[in-house]
N, C-alpha and C positions, 0 to 999 in steps of 0.2 A: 754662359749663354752663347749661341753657336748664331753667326749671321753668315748670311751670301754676299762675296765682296765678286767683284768684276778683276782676273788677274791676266795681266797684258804678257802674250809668248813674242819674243821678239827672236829673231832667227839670226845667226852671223853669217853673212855670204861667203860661199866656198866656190870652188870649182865645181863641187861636187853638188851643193846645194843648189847653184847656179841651173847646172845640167837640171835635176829633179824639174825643178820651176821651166824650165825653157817646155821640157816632157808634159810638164803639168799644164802649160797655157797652150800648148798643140792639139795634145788631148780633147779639153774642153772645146778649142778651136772648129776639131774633127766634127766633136760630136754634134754643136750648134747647128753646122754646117749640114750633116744627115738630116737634124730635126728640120733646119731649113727645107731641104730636096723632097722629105714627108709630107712637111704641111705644102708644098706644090702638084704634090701627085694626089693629096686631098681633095686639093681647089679642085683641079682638072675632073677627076673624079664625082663631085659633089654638081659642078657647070654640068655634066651630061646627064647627069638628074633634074628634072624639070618639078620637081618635088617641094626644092627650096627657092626664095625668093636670093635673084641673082645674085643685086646688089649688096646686099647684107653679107652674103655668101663670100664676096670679093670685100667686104670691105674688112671682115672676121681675119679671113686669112691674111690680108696684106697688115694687119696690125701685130699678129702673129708672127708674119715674116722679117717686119719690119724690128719687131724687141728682139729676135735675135741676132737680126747685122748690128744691133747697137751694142749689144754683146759682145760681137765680134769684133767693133772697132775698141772696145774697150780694154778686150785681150791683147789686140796687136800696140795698143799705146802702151799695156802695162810690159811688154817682150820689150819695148825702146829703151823703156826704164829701165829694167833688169839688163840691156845691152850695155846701159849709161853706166848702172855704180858699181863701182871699183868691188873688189876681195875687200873682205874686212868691214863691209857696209853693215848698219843693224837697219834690220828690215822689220817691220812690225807683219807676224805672221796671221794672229788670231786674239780672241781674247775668250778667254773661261770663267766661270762661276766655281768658285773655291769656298769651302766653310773657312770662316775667322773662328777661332775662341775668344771672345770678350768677360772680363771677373773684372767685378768692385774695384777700384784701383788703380787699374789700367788708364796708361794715358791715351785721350780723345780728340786726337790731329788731325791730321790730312796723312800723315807716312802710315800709319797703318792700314790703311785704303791704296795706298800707290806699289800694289805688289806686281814683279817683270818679275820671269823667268825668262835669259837669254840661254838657247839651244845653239850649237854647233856642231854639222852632220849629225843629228840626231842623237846627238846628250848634249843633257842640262851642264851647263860651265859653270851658271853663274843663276842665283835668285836675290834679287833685291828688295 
C-alpha cells in the first residue's frame, strides 16, 4: 500500500547558498515593493473616479498596502537571520509530499514518518 508522508528539505549554509537566499529575499523584496507602488497608482487612479465610494476605496487599498510592508518587514528580519548563522548552519528549506510503501509486517513508529533530505549547493548529501 503506497501513503503520502510530509518530507522535511533542510539546506546546509554555504557561501554560496547564502549568496542564492540573500538574491532570493531582494528579489521578493523588489517585487513587493512594485506591487506596493501599483496598488498606489490604483488608489490615485480609482480617487479621480467618482464611480466608487471613496472610503471603502481607501480603505481596500490601504489593507493591501499595508500586507505587503508586513511582507516586507518580514523579509528584512529573515536577511538578519541569514546575516546571524554561521557556514555550516541547517536551515529548514521546505517540506514535500513523498509516497511511503507500507506491506504487512512492516514496523509502525514515528521513524518512518520523520524523513529529511539535507541538500548542500544543490545536491542531496545526506537523506535520513
Amino acid at each position: 500500500m503506497k501513503i503520502i508522508q510530509k518530507v522535511t528539505v533542510k539546506q546546509i549554509l554555504t557561501e554560496k547558498s547564502k549568496e542564492k537566499l540573500f538574491q532570493f529575499y531582494l528579489e521578493q523584496r523588489q517585487t513587493l515593493q512594485k506591487e506596493s507602488d501599483q496598488l498606489h497608482f490604483e488608489q490615485k487612479k480609482m480617487e479621480h473616479k467618482n464611480k466608487f465610494n471613496q472610503e471603502s476605496v481607501n480603505s481596500y487599498f490601504a489593507k493591501e498596502i499595508e500586507m505587503r510592508q508586513e511582507k516586507v518587514k518580514i523579509i528584512e528580519f529573515q536577511v538578519e537571520q541569514l546575516e546571524i548563522l554561521p557556514i555550516g548552519s541547517e536551515i529548514k528549506e521546505r517540506e514535500l509530499e513523498a509516497i511511503l510503501d507500507v506491506a504487512v509486517g512492516d514496523a509502525w513508529d514515528e521513524t518512518i514518518f520523520a524523513k529529511t533530505i539535507v541538500v548542500k549547493d544543490d545536491v542531496i548529501i545526506e537523506i535520513r
